[in-house]
C-alpha positions in Angstrom: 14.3 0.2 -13.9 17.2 0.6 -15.6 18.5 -2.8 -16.0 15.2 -3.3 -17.3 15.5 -0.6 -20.1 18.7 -2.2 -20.8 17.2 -5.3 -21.9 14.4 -3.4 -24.1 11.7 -4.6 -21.2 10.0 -1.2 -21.1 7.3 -0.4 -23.5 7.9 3.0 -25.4 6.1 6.5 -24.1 2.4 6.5 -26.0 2.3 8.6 -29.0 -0.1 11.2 -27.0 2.5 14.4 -25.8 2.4 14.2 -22.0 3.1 17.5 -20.5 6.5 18.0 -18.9 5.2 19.6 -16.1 3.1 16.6 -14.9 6.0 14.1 -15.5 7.7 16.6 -12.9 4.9 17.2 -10.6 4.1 13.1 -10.2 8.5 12.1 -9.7 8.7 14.6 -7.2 5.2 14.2 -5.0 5.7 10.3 -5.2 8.6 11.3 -3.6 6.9 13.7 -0.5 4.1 10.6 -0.1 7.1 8.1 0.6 8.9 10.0 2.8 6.4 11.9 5.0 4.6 9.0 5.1 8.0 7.6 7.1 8.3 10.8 9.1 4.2 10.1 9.5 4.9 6.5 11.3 7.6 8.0 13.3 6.2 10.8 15.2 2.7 9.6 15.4 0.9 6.2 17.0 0.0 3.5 14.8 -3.5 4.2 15.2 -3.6 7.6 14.4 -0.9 7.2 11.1 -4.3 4.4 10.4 -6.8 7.4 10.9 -4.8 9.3 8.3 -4.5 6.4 5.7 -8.6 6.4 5.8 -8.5 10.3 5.3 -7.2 10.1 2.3 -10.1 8.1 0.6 -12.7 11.4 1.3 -9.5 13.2 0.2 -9.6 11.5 -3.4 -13.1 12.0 -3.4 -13.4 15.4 -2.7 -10.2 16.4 -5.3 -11.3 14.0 -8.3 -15.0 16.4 -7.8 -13.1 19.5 -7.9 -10.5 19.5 -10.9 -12.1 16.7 -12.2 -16.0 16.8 -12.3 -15.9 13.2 -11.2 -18.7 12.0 -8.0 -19.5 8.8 -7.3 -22.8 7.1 -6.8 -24.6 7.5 -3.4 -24.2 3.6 -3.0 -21.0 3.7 -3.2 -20.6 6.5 -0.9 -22.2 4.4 1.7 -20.0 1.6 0.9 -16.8 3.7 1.4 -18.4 4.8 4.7 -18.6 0.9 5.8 -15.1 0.0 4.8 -13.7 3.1 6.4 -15.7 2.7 9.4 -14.9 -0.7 9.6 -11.1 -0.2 9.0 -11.3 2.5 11.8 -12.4 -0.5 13.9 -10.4 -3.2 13.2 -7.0 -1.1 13.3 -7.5 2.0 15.0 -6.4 1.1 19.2 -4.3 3.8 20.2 -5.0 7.3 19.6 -2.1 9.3 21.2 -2.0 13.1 19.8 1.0 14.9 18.9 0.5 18.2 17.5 4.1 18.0 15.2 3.0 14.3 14.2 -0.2 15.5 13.5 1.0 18.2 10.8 2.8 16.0 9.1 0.1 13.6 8.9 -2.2 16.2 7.5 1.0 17.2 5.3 1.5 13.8 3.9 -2.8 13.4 3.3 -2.6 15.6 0.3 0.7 14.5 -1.9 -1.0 10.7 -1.5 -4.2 11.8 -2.7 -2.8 13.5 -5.2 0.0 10.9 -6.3 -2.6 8.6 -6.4 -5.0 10.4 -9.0 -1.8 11.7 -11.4 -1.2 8.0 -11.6 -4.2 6.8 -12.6 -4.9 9.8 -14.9 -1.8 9.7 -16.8 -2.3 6.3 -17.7 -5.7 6.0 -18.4 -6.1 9.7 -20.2 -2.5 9.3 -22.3 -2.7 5.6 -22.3 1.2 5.1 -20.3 1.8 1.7 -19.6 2.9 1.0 -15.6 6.5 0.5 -16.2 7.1 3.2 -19.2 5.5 5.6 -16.4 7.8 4.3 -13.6 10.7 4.7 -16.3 10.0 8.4 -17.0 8.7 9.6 -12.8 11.2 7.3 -10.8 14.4 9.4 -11.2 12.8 12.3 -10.3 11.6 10.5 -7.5 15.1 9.9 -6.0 16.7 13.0 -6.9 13.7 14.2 -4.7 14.2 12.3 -2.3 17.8 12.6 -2.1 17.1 16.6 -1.8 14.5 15.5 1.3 16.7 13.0 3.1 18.3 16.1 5.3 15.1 17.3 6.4 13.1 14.4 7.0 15.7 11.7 8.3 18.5 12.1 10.9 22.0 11.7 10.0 23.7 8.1 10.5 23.7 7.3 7.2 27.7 6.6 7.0 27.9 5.0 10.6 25.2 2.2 9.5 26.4 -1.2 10.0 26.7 -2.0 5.9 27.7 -5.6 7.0 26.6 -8.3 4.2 23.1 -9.4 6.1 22.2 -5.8 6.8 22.6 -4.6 2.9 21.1 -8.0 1.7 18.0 -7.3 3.8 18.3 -3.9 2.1 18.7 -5.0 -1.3 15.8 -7.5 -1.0 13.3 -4.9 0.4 14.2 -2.7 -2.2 13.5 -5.4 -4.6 10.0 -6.0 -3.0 9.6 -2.3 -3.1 9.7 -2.2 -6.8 7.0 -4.8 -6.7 4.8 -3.3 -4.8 5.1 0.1 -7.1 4.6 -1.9 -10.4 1.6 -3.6 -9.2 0.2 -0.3 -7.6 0.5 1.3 -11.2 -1.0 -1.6 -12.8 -3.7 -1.2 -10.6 -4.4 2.2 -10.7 -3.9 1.8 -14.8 -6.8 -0.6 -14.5 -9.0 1.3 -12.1 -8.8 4.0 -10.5 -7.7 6.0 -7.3 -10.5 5.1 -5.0 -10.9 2.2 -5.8 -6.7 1.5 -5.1 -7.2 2.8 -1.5 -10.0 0.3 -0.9 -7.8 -2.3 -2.0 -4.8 -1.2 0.4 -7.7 -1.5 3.1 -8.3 -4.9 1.8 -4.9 -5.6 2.5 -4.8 -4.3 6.0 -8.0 -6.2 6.9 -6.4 -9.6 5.3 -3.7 -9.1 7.7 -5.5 -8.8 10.4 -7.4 -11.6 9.8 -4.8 -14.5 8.2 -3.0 -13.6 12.1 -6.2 -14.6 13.7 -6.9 -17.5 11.3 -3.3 -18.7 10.7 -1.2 -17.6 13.2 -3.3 -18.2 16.6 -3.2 -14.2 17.2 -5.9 -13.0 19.2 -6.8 -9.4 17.9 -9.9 -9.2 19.8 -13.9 -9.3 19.2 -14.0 -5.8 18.3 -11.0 -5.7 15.6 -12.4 -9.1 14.4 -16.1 -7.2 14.1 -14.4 -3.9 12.0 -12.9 -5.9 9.7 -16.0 -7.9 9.0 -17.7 -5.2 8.4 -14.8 -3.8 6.6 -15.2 -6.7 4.3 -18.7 -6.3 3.6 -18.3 -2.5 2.4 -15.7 -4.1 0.4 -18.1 -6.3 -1.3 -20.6 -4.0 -1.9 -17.9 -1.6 -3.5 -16.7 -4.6 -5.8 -20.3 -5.2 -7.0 -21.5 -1.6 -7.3 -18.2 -1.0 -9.9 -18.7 -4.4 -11.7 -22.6 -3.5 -12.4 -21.7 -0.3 -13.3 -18.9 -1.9 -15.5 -21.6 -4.2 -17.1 -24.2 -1.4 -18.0 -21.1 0.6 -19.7 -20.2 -2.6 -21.7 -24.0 -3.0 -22.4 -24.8 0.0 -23.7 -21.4 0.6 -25.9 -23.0 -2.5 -27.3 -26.1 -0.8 -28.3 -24.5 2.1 -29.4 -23.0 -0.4 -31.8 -25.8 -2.3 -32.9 -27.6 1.1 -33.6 -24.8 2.4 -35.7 -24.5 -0.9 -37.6 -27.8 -1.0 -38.0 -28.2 2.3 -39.6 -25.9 1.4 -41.7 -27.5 -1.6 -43.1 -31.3 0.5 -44.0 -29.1 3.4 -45.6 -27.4 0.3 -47.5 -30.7 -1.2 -48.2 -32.1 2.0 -49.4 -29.2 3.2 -51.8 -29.9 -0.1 -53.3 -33.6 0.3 -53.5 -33.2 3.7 -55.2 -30.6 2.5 -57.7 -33.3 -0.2 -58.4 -36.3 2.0 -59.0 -33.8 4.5 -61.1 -32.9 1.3 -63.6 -36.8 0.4 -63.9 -37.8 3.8 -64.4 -35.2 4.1 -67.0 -36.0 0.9 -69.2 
């Protein structure tokens, strides 16, 4: 970000005042989503750290309705049902409890949720680009996290074999990390927060199935079902938000026409009355 900003590469802050207090709040519960999600995938199975991923699309739901007055259509409630259920399916093959991994699974539920709908508020309400929000949150973030590395990783930090293929591999995933944060802003910019957890589902699901397709990995009949169905919630989802983008678009449009067109008969009558005045007058 900051070589970036060096080379003028970051759009400005908008001209609408931001409050502090939400810069602050978003830099430091990015920074509790990343690293309880970690501490998440450590002390729970891989099915159950999947179980919690899904919870957090009711979670979204159920907050944007609360502070927000935002609900969603009762179609595309089912559809979120399909794509979760069929996630559920497709991923979910171990289910070992553990009451510590579970707490921090519920823990990490809510700063996701949450980090999920600051981002795509903040740019869509004050109209922050992707990266001039990154530039302002992402130091927080660290300092954050840098505060959190005690309590949520072991030490070994110094006694970590910094050899030049180890920090390379580092460096790189860092890199990619970036890349997956910009393009997770962009799409939250563009959309919104449910609809960014249904595309981390898609992601999951394409996974699963370019193994299967490309790879020869057999994930089994019932995995290959979930994500098929997975899919087709998916689908329904897509189409239910581009109607509902098309009916938007459709009636700004004849919200438009209207205005113009009132404008055109108070035209025409001004000119009519200014016409009868000058007859009357001769």
């Amino acid at each position: 970000m900051a070589f970036l900003n060096a080379f003028n590469l970051i759009p400005g802050a908008p001209a609408s005042k931001t409050p502090l207090v939400s810069l602050v709040s978003l830099g430091v519960i990015m920074s509790f989503a990343s690293g309880l999600a970690n501490v998440s995938l450590k002390y729970n199975s891989v099915g159950f750290y999947q179980m919690a991923k899904i919870s957090v699309t009711p979670t979204i739901v159920f907050t944007e309705w609360i502070f927000f007055g935002k609900y969603i259509s009762f179609q595309k409630g089912l559809a979120l049902v399909v794509v979760s259920f069929g996630v559920a399916i497709a991923t979910v093959t171990d289910l070992q409890f553990n009451l510590f991994g579970a707490l921090v699974a519920l823990a990490w539920i809510i700063p996701s949720a949450a980090n999920k709908i600051l981002w795509s508020t903040l740019q869509q309400r004050d109209n922050w680009t992707a990266l001039a929000l990154m530039w302002r949150t992402t130091p927080l973030t660290v300092l954050s996290l840098i505060a959190l590395m005690p309590c949520l990783d072991p030490p070994g930090l110094l006694s970590f074999a910094w050899n030049f293929t180890n920090t390379l591999a580092i460096f790189v995933s860092a890199v990619f990390g970036f890349l997956l944060q910009w393009s997770g802003a962009l799409a939250l910019g563009a959309t919104c927060a449910t609809t960014h957890v249904v595309l981390g589902q898609f992601k999951t699901v394409v996974i699963l199935l370019g193994g299967f397709m490309l790879f020869d990995a057999n994930p089994g009949a019932k995995s290959l079902c979930g994500a098929t169905m997975a899919l087709s919630g998916m689908a329904m989802y897509t189409f239910l938000n581009l109607q509902q983008a098309g009916n938007s678009e459709t009636s700004v449009k004849h919200v438009l026409h209207k205005q113009v067109s009132h404008r055109h008969l108070m035209r025409e009558h001004k000119f009519s009355n200014s016409e009868n005045h000058a007859s009357e007058s001769v």
